[in-house]
C-alpha positions in Angstrom: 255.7 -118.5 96.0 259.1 -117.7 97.1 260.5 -114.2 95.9 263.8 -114.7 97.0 263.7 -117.4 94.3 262.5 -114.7 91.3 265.2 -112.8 89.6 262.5 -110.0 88.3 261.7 -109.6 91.7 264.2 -107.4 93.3 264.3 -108.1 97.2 266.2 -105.6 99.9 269.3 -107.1 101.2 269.5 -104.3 103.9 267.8 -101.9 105.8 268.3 -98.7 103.6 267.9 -100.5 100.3 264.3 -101.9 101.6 263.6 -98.6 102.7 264.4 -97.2 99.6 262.5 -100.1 97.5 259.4 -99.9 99.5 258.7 -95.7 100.9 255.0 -95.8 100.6 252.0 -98.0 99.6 251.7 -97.2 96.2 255.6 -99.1 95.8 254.2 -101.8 98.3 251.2 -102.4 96.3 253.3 -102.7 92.7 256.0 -105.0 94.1 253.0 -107.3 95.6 250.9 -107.0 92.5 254.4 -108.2 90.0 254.5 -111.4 93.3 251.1 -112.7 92.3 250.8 -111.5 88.8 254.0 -112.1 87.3 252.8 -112.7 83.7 250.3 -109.8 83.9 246.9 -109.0 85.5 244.3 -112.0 85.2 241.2 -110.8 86.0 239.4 -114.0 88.9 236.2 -113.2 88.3 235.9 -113.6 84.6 239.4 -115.0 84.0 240.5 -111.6 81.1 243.8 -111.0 81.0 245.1 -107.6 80.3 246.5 -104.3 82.2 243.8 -103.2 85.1 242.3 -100.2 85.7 244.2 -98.6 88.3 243.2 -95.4 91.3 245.4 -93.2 92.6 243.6 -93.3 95.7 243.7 -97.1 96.6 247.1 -98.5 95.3 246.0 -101.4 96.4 242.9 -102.2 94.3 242.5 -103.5 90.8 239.4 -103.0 88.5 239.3 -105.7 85.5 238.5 -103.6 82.1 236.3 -106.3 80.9 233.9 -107.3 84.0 234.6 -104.2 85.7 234.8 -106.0 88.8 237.6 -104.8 91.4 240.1 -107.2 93.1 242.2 -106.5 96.3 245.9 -107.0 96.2 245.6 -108.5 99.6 243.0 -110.8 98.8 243.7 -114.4 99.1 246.9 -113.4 101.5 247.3 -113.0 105.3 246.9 -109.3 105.1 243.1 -110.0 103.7 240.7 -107.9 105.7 243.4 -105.7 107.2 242.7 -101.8 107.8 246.6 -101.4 108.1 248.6 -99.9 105.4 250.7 -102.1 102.8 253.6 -100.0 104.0 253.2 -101.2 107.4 252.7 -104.6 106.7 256.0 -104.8 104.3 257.2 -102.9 107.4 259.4 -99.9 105.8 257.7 -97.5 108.8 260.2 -99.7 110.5 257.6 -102.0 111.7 258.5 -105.6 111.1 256.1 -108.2 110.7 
């Protein structure tokens, strides 16, 4: 998928606007879950579709209301597996991948 090609998908066209789009993991985690699930949340375990469970404390995990089951954000992606922070992989610690 190329984001630069989706109009809901806002993407920085500077330093201080990327900054400002992308200050933590939690906005990381949101803008990469609207990437893969543009339509809305479909569960790949048991194929549901509907608005996931969501914790405060892992932004970047989703737990299907149906099957219970959770899924990573990162999973299926290069960043599967990582310990590292969405915020440094998106790189607005001013990190660039």
């Amino acid at each position: 998928m190329d984001v630069l090609d989706r109009a809901e998908l806002a993407f920085p066209k500077s330093l201080p606007e990327f900054q400002r789009l992308f200050p933590d993991d939690a906005a990381c985690a949101g803008y990469l879950e609207k990437a893969r699930w543009a339509e809305g949340f479909i569960c790949p375990h048991c194929r549901e579709i509907g608005e996931p469970f969501r914790l405060a404390a892992r932004p970047g995990v989703l737990t299907c209301r149906k099957c219970r089951r959770q899924t990573g954000l990162m999973a299926g992606t290069v960043m599967e597996r990582s310990h590292t922070p969405l915020s440094i992989w998106f790189g607005s610690h001013g990190v660039y991948c």
